[in-house]
N, C-alpha and C positions, 0 to 999 in steps of 0.2 A: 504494500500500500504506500502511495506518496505522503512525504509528509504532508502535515498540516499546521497552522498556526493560531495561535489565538488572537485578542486585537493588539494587544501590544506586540504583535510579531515575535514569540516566543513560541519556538516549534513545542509541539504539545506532546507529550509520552502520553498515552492512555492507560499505561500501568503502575502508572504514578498517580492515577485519578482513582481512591478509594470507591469500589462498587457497595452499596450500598444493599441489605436485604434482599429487597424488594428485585434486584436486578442479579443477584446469584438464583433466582427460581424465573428466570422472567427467557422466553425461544427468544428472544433476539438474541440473548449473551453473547453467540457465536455468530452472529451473521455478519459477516463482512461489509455488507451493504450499509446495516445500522451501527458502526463502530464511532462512527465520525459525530452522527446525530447525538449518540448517549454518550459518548464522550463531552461534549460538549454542556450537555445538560444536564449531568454529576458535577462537571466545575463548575455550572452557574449555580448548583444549591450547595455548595462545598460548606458547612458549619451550620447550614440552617438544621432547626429540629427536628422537621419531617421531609422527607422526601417524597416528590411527587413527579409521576410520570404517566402523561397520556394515554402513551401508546403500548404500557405494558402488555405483555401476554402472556400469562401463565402457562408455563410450561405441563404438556398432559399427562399424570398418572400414569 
């Protein structure tokens, strides 16, 4: 995958960005396509108390 960056132009690790619950039981975890999106949307809630996300999808039994 190419990098990417944040707004201050600071290439972003995504494994550096703590996953949160909700996104260790969530089918995207692995998808390539959605790395960049929840990458992005773990560091805008980075410290906040709850995490929230859209477009979760529970992973099926």
């Amino acid at each position: 995958m190419a990098p990417y960056f944040d707004d201050d132009g600071t290439e972003v690790n995504p494994d550096l960005i703590p996953k949160p619950g909700l996104c260790l039981v969530c089918g995207k975890l692995n998808d390539l396509n959605e790395e960049i999106p929840c990458t992005l949307n773990r560091m805008d809630q980075r410290g906040e108390d709850d995490f929230i996300c859209f477009v979760f999808e529970k992973i099926d039994d």
